[in-house]
DOVEXMI-140804 format. One record per residue (C-alpha): residue in one letter; x, y, z. Coordinates in pm, 1 decimal, padded with zeros to 6 digits, always signed. Layout:
REM residues N
[rec A; [X; Y; Z]] ...
END
This chain:
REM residues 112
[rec X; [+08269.6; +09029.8; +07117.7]] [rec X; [+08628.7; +09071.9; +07218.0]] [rec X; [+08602.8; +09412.6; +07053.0]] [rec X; [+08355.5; +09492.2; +07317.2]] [rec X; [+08555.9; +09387.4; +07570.3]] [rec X; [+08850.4; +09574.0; +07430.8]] [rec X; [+08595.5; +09926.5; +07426.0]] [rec X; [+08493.0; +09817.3; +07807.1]] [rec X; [+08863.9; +09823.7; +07904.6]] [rec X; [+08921.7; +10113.2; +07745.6]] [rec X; [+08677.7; +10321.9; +07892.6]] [rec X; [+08755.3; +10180.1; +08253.2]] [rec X; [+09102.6; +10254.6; +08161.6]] [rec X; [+09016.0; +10618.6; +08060.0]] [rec X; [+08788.0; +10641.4; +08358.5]] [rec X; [+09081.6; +10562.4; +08597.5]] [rec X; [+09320.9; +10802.1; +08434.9]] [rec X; [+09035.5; +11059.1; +08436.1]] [rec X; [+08999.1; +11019.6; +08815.3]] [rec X; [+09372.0; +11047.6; +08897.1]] [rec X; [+09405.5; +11394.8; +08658.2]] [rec X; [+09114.0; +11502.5; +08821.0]] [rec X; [+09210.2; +11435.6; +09184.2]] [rec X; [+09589.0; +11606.5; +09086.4]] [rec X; [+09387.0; +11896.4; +08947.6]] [rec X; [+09173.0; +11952.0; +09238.1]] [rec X; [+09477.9; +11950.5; +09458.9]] [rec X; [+09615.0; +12174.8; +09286.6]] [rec X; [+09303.6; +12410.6; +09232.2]] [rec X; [+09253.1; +12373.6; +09621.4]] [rec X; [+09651.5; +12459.4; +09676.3]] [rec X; [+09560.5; +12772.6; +09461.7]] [rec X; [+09254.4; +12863.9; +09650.6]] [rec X; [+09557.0; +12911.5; +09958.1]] [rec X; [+09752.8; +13117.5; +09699.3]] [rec X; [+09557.9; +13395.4; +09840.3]] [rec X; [+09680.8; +13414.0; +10181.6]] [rec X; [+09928.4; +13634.9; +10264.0]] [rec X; [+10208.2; +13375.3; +10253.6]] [rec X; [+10181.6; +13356.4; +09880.6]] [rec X; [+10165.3; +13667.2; +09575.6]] [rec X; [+09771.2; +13704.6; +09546.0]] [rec X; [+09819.3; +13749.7; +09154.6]] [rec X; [+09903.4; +13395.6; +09128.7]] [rec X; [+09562.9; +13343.3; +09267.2]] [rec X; [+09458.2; +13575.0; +08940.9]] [rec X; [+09653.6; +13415.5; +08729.7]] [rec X; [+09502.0; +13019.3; +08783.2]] [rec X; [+09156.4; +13264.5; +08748.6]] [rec X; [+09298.3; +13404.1; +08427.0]] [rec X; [+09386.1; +13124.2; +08273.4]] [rec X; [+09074.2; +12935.7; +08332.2]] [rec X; [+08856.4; +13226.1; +08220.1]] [rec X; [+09061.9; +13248.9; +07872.1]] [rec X; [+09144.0; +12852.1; +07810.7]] [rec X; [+09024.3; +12891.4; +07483.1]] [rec X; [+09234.6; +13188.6; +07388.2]] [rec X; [+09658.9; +13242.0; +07264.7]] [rec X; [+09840.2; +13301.1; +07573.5]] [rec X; [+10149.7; +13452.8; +07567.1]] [rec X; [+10401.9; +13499.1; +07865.9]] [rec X; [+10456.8; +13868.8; +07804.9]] [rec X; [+10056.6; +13914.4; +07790.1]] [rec X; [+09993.4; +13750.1; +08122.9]] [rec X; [+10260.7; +13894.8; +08305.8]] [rec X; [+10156.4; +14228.9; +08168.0]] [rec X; [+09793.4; +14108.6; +08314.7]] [rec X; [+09897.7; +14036.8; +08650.9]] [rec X; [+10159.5; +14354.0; +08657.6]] [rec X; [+10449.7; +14117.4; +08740.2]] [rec X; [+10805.5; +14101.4; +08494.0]] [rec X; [+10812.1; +13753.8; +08291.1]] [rec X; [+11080.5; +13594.3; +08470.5]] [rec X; [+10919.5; +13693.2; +08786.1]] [rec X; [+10583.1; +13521.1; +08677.9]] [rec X; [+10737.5; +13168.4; +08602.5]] [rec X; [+11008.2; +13158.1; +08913.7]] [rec X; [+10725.8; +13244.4; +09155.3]] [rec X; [+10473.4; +12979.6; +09001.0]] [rec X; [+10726.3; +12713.7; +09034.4]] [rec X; [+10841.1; +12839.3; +09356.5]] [rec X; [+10466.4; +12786.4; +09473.5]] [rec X; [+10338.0; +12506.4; +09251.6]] [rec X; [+10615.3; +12273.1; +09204.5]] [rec X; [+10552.9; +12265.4; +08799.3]] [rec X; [+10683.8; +12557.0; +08569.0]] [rec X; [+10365.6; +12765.3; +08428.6]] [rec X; [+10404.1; +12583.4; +08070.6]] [rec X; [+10367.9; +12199.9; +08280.4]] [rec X; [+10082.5; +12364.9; +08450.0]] [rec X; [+09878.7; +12425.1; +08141.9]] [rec X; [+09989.4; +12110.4; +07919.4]] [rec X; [+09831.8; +11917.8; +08258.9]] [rec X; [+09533.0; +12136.2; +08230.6]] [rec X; [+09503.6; +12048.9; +07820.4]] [rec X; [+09554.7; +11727.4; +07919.9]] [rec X; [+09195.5; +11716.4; +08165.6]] [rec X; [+08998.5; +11903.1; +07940.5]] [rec X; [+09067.1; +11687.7; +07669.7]] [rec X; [+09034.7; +11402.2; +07886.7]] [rec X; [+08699.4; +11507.1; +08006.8]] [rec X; [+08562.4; +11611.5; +07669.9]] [rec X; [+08627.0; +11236.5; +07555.7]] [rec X; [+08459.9; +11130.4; +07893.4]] [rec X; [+08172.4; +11293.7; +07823.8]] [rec X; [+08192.4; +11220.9; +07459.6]] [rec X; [+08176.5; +10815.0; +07496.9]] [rec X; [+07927.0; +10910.3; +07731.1]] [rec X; [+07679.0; +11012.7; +07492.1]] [rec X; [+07787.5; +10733.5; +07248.9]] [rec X; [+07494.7; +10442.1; +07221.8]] [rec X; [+07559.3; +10109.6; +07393.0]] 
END
């Protein structure tokens, strides 16, 4: 029995943390979504795209700032300049949700 309770605080546990990445991640997907404004580069806009649309792929610095048509050093000072994380932060968070929400949705479809 205390094992179950131990699994129930677990998953209310993960559940919690899952909401707060999630929330921080929407901010900051709805922070990009303003990227595009003329007050901020509209690659960086392409870039959040970018990396969503190749998550699954080997990035490389050199590769995306030959994607967005920017210098390397350029890339990462602007992104921090604009998102108050460095580019590599940016994408350990976003490892961090996925994985977070691929174990949500595994112990979802684990039997009771």
């Amino acid at each position: 029995m205390e094992h179950h309770h131990d699994l129930q605080a677990s998953t209310k546990n993960n559940q919690s943390l899952t909401d707060t990445l999630a929330a921080t991640h929407s901010t900051r997907r709805n922070e990009a979504g303003s990227d595009r404004s003329s007050a901020r580069p509209r690659w960086l806009g392409s870039l959040l795209d970018y990396l969503d649309d190749t998550f699954e792929q080997e990035w490389s610095l050199q590769n995306m700032a030959a994607e967005m048509g920017v210098h390397p050093v350029y890339l990462c000072r602007t992104f921090s300049e604009h998102f108050d994380c460095t580019l590599g932060e940016y994408i350990r968070k976003q490892r961090v949700l996925r994985a977070w929400r691929y174990l949500q949705l595994a112990t979802a479809l684990l039997p009771k």
